[in-house]
FIKOLZA-1660 file (N, C-alpha, C; in steps of 0.1 Angstrom, whole numbers, plus 5000, padded with zeros to 4 digits):
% residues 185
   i   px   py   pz ch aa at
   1 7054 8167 4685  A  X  N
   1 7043 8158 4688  A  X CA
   1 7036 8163 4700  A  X  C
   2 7022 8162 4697  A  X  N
   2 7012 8165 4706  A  X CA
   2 7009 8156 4716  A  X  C
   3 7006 8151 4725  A  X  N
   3 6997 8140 4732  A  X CA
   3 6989 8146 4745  A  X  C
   4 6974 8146 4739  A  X  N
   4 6963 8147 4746  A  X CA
   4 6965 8135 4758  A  X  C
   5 6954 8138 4769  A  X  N
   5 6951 8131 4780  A  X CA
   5 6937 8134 4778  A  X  C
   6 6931 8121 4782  A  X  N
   6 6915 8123 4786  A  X CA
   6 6915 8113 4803  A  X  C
   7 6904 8118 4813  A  X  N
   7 6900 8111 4818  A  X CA
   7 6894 8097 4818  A  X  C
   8 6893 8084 4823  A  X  N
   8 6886 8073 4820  A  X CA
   8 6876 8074 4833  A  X  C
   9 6864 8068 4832  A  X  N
   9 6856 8061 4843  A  X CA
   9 6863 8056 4860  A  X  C
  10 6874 8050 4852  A  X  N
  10 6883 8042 4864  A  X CA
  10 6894 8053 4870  A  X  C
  11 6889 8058 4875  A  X  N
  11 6902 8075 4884  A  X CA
  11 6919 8065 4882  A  X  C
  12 6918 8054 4881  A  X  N
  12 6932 8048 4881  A  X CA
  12 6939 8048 4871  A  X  C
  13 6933 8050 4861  A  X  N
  13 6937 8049 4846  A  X CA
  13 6932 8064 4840  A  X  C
  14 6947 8065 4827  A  X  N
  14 6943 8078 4824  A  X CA
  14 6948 8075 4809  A  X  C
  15 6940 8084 4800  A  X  N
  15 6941 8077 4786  A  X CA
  15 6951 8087 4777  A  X  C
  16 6963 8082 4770  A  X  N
  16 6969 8091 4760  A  X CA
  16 6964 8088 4748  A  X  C
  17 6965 8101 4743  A  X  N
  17 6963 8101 4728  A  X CA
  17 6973 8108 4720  A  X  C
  18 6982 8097 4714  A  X  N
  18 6995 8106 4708  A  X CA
  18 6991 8112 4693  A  X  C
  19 6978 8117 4691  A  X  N
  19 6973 8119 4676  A  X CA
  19 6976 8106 4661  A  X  C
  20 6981 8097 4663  A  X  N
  20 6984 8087 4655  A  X CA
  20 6977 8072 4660  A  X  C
  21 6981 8063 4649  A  X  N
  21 6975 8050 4650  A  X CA
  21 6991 8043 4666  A  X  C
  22 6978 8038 4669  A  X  N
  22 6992 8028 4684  A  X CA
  22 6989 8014 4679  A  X  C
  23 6979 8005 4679  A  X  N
  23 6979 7991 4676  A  X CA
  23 6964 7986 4670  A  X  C
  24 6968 7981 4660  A  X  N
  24 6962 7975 4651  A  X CA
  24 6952 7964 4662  A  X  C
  25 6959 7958 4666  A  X  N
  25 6950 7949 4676  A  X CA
  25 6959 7953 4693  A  X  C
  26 6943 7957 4701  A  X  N
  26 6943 7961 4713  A  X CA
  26 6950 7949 4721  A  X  C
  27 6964 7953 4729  A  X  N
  27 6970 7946 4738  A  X CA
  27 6971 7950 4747  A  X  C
  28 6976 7939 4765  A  X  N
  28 6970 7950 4774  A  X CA
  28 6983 7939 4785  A  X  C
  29 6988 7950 4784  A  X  N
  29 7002 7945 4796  A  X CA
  29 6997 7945 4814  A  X  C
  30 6997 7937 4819  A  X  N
  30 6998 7936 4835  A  X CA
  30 7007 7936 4845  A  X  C
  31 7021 7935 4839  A  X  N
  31 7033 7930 4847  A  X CA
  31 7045 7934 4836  A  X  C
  32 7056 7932 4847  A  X  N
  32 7068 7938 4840  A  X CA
  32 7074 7927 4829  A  X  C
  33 7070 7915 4834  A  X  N
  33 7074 7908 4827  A  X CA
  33 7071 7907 4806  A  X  C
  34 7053 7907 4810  A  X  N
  34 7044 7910 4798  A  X CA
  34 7057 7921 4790  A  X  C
  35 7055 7932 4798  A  X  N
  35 7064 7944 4792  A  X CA
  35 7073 7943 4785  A  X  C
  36 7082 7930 4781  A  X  N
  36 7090 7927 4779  A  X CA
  36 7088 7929 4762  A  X  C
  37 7078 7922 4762  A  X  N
  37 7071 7924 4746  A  X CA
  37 7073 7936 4737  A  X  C
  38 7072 7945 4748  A  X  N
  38 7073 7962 4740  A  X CA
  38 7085 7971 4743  A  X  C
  39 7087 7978 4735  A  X  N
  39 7097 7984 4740  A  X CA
  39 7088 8000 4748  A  X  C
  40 7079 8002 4744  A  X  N
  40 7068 8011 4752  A  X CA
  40 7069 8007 4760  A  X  C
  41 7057 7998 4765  A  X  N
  41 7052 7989 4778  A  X CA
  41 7069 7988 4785  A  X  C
  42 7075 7988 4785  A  X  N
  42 7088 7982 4793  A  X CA
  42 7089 7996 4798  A  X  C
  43 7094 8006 4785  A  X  N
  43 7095 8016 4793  A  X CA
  43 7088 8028 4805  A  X  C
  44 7075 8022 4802  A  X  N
  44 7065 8030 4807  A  X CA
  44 7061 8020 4823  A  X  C
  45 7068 8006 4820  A  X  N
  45 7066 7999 4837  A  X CA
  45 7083 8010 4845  A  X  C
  46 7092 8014 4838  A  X  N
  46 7099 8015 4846  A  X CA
  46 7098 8030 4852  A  X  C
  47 7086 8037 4848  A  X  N
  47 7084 8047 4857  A  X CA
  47 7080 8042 4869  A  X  C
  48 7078 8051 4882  A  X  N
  48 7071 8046 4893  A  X CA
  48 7057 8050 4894  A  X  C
  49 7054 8041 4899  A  X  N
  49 7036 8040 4900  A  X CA
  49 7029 8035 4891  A  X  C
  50 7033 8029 4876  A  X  N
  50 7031 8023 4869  A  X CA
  50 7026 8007 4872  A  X  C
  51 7010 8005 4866  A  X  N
  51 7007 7994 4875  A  X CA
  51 7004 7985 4862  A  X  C
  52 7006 7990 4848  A  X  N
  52 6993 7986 4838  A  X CA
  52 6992 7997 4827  A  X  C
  53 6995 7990 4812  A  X  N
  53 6997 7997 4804  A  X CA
  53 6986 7989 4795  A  X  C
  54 6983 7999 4783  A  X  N
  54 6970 7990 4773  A  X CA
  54 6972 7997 4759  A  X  C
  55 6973 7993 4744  A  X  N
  55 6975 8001 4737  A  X CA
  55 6962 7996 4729  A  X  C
  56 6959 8006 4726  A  X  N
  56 6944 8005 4719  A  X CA
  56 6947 8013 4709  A  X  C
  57 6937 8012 4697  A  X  N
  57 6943 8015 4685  A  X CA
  57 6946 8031 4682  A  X  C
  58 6942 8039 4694  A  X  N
  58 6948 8053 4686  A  X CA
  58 6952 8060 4701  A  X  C
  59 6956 8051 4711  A  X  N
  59 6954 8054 4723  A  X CA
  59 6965 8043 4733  A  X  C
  60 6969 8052 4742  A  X  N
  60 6978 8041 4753  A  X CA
  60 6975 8048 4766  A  X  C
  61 6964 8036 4772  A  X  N
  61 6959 8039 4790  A  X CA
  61 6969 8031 4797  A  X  C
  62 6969 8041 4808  A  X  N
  62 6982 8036 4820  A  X CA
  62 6974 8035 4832  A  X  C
  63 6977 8022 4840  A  X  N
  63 6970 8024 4850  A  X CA
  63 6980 8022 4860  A  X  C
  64 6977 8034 4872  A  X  N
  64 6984 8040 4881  A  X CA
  64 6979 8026 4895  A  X  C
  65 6993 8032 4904  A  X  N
  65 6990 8018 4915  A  X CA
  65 6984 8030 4929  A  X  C
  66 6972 8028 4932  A  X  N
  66 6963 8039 4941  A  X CA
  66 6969 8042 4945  A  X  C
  67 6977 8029 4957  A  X  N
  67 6986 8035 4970  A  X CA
  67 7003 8043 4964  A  X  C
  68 7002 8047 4951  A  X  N
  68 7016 8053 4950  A  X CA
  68 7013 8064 4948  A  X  C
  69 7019 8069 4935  A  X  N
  69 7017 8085 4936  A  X CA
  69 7007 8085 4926  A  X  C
  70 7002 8103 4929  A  X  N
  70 6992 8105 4917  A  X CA
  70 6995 8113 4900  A  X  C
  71 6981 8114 4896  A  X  N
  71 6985 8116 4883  A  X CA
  71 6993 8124 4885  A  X  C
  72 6996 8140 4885  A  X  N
  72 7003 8153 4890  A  X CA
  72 7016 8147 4890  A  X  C
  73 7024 8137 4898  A  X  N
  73 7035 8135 4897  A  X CA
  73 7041 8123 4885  A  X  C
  74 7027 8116 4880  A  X  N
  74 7031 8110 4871  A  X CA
  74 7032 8111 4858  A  X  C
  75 7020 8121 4854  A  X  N
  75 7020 8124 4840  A  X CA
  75 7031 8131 4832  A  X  C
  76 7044 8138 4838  A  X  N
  76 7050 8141 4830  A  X CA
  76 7058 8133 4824  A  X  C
  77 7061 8125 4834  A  X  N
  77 7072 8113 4829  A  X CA
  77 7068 8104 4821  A  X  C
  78 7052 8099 4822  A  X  N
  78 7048 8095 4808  A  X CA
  78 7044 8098 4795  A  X  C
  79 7041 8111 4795  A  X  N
  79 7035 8115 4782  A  X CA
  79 7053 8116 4780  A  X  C
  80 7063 8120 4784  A  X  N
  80 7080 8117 4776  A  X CA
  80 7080 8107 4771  A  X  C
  81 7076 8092 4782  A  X  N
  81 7081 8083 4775  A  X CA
  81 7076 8075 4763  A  X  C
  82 7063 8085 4761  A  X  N
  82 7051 8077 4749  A  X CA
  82 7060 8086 4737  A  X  C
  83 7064 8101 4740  A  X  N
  83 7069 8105 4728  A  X CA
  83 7082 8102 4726  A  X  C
  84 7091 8098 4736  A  X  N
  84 7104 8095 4736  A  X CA
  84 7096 8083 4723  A  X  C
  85 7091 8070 4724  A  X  N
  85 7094 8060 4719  A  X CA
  85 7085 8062 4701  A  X  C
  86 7077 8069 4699  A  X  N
  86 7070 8074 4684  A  X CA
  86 7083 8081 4679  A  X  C
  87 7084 8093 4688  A  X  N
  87 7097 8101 4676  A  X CA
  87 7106 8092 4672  A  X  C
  88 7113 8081 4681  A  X  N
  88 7126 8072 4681  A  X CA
  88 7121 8065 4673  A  X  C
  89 7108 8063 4660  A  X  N
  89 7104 8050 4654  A  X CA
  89 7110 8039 4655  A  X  C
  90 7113 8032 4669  A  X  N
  90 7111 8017 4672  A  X CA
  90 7100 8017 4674  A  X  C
  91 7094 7998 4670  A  X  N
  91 7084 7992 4666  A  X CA
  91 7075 7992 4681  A  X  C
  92 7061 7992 4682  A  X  N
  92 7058 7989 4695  A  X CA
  92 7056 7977 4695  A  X  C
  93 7061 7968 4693  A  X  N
  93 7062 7951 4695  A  X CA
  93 7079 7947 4692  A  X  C
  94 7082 7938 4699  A  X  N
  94 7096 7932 4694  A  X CA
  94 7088 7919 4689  A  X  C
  95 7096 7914 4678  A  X  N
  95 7095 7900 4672  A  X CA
  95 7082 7901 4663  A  X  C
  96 7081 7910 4657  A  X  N
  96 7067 7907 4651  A  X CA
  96 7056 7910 4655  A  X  C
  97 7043 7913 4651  A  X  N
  97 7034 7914 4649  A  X CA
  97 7023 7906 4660  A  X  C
  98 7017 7913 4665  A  X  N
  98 7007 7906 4675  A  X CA
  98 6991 7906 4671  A  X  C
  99 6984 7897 4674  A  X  N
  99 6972 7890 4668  A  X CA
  99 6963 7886 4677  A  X  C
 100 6953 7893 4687  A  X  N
 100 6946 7890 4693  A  X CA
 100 6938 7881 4687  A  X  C
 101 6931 7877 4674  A  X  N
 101 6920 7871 4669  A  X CA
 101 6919 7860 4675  A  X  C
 102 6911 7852 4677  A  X  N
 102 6908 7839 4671  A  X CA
 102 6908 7835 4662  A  X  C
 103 6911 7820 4664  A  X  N
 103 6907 7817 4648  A  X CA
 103 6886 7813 4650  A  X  C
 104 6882 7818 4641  A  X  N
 104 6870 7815 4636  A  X CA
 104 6861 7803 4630  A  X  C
 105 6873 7794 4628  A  X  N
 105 6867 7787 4619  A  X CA
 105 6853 7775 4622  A  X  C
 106 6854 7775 4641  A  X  N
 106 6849 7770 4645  A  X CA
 106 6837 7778 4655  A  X  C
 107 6836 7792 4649  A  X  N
 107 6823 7796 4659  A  X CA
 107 6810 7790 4657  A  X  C
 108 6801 7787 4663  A  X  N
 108 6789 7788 4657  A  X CA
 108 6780 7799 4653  A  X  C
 109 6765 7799 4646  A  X  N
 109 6758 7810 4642  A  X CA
 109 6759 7820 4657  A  X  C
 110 6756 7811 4666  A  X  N
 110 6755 7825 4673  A  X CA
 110 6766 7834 4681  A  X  C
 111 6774 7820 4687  A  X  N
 111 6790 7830 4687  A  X CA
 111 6792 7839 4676  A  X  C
 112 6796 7834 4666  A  X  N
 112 6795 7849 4654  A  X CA
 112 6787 7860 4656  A  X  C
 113 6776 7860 4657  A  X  N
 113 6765 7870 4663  A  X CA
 113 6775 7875 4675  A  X  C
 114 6773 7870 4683  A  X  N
 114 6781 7879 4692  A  X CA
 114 6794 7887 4694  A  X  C
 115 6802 7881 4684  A  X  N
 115 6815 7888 4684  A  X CA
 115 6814 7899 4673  A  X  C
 116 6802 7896 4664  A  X  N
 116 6803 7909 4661  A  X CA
 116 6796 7923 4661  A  X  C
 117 6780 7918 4675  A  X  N
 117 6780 7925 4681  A  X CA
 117 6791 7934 4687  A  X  C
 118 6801 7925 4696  A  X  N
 118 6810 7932 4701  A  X CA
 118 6818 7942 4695  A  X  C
 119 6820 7936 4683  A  X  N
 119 6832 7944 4676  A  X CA
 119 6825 7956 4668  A  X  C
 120 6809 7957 4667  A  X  N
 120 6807 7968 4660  A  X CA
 120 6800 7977 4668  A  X  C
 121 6792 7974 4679  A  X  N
 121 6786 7985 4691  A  X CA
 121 6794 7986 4701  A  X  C
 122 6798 7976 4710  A  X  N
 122 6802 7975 4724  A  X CA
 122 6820 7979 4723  A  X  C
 123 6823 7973 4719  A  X  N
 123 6841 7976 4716  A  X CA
 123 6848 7995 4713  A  X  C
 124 6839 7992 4701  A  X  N
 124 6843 8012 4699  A  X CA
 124 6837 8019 4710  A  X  C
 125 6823 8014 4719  A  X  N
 125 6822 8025 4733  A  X CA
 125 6831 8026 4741  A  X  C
 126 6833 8013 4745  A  X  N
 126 6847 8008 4757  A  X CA
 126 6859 8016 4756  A  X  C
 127 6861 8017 4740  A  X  N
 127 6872 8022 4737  A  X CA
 127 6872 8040 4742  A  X  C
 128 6863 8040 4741  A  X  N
 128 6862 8059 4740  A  X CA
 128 6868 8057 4756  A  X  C
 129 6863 8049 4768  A  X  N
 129 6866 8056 4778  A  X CA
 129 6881 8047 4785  A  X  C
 130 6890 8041 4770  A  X  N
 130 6905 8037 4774  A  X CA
 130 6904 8020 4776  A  X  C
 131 6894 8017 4773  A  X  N
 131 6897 8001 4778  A  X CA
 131 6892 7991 4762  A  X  C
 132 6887 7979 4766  A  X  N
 132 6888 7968 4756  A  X CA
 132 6877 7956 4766  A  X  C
 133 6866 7953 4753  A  X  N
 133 6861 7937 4762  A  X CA
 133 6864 7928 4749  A  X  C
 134 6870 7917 4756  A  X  N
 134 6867 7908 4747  A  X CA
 134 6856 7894 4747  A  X  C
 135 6855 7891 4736  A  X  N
 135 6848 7871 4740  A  X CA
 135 6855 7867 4743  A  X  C
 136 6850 7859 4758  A  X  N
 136 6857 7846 4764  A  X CA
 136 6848 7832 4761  A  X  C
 137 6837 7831 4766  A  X  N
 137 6830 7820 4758  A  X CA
 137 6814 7826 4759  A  X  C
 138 6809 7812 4756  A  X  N
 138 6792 7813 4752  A  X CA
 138 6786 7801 4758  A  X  C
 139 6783 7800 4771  A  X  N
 139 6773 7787 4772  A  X CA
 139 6762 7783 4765  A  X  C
 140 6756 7779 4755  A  X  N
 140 6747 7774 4747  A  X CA
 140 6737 7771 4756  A  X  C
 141 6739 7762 4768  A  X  N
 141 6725 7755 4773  A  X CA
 141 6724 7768 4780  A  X  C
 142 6729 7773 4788  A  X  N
 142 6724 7784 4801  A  X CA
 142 6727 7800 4793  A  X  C
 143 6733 7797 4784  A  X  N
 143 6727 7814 4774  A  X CA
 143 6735 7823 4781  A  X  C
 144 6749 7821 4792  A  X  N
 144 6758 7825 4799  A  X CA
 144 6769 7827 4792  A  X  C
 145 6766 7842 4787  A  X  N
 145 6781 7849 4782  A  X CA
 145 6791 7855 4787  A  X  C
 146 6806 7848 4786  A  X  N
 146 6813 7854 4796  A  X CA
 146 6824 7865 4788  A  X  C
 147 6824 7874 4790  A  X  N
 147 6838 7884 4785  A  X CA
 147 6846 7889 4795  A  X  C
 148 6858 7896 4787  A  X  N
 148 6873 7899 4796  A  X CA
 148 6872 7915 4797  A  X  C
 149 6877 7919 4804  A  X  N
 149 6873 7935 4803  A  X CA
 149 6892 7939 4806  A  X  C
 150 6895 7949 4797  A  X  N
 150 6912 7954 4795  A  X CA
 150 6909 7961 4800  A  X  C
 151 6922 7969 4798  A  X  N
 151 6929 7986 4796  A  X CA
 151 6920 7993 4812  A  X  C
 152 6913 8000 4808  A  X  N
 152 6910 8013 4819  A  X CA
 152 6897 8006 4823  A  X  C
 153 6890 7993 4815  A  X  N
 153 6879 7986 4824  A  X CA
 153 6882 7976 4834  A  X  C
 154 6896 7970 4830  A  X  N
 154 6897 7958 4840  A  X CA
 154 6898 7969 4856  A  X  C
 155 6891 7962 4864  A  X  N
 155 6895 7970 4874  A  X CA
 155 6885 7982 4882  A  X  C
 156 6875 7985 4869  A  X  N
 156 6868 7997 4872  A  X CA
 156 6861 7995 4880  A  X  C
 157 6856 8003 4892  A  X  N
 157 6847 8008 4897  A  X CA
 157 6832 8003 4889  A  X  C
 158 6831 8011 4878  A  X  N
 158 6814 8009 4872  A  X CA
 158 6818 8003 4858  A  X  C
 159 6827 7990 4863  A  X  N
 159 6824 7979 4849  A  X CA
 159 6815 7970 4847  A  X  C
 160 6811 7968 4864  A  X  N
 160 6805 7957 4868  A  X CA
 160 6786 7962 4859  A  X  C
 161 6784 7978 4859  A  X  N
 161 6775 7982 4860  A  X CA
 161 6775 7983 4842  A  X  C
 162 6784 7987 4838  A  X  N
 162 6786 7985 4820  A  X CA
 162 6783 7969 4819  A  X  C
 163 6789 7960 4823  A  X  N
 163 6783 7952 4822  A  X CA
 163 6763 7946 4821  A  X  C
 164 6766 7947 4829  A  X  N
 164 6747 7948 4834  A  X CA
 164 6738 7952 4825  A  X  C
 165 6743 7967 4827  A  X  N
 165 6730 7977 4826  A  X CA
 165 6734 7980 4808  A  X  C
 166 6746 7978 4802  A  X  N
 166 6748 7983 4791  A  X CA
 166 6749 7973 4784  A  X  C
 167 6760 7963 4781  A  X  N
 167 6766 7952 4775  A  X CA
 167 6753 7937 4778  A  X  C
 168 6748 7936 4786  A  X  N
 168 6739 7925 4788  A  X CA
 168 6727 7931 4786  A  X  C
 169 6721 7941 4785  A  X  N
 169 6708 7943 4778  A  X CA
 169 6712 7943 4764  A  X  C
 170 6722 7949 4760  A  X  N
 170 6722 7949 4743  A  X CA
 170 6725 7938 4737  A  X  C
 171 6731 7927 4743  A  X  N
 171 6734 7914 4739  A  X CA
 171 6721 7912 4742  A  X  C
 172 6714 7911 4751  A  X  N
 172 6700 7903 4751  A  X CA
 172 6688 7906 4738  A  X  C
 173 6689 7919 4736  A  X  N
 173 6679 7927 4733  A  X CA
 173 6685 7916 4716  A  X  C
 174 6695 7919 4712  A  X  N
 174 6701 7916 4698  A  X CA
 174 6707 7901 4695  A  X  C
 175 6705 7896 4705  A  X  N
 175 6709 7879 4705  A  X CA
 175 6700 7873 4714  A  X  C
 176 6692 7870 4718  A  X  N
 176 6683 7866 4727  A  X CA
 176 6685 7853 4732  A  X  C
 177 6695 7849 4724  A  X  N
 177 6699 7835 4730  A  X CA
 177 6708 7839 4747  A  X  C
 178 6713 7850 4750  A  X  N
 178 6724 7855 4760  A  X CA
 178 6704 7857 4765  A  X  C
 179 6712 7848 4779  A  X  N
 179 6706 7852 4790  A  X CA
 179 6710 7859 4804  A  X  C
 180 6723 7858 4799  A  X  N
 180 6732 7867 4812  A  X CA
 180 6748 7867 4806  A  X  C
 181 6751 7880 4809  A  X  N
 181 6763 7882 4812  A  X CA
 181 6773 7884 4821  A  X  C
 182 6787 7876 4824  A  X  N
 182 6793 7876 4833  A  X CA
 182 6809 7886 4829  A  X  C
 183 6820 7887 4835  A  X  N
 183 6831 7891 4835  A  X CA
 183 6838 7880 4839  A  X  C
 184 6847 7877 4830  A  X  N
 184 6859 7866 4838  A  X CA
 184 6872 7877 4841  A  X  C
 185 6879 7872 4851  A  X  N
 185 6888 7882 4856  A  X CA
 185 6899 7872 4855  A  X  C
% end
């Protein structure tokens, strides 16, 4: 087994690509606890300097803790433990199956519009550079859309500016009802 590395935007986070599918729906661990969930994510908090794990659908970004050590001492240990856990085919989830969605049943016309703006322009860019946005809500009267930003965006340096300058003009430009976009953290 191969596993590529790419750089992300955020110097703290660095993106694997083990050449195969990782998760059907993008999860994004913060704590050792979360970790618990995976037998990956568990193993990959018990390296050191491990701050933050995210599995995106062909891809698993690790985000490193500044003040510890750098990539150079970290990367070997993790690209083992990504292949330790694919060769070993254990599941990357214990207990089943995980499901980011919503349920939908209650968006309205223009929530819908937006999620799947998201899901067909905005989502696959994010993705290329390790991370994930999702919908958090949609104020109707003030036109104030708020999203979550994962993986190798929570945190970034120039998310704030993806935000802005990328993700709120193209929501504007394509929903005109969004008059601003926020990040909830």
């Amino acid at each position: 087994m191969f596993i590529q590395t790419e750089p992300t935007p955020n110097p703290n986070v660095l993106k694997f690509l083990p050449g195969r599918d990782v998760s059907e729906d993008p999860r994004d661990f913060v704590n050792q606890d979360e970790a618990a969930a995976s037998p990956l994510a568990e193993a990959l908090f018990q390296l050191d300097g491990v701050k933050g794990v995210f599995f995106g659908y062909d891809y698993v970004s690790v985000t490193r803790d500044p003040a510890g050590l750098d990539w150079a001492q970290m990367k070997a240990p993790i690209l083992a433990a990504i292949m330790d856990h694919f060769v070993s085919g254990a599941p990357l989830l214990r207990g089943g199956a995980f499901s980011s969605a919503d349920p939908d049943g209650q968006d309205t016309e223009i929530v819908a519009e937006i999620k799947q703006l998201l899901d067909s322009r905005i989502r696959p860019a994010v993705a290329q550079d390790g991370g994930d946005i999702l919908f958090d809500a949609f104020d109707e009267e003030t036109g104030v859309l708020s999203l979550r930003m994962r993986g190798a965006c929570a945190g970034c340096p120039s998310s704030s500016a993806t935000l802005k300058a990328g993700v709120e003009q193209m929501m504007k430009h394509y929903v005109p009802e969004v008059t601003r976009v926020e990040q909830v953290i």
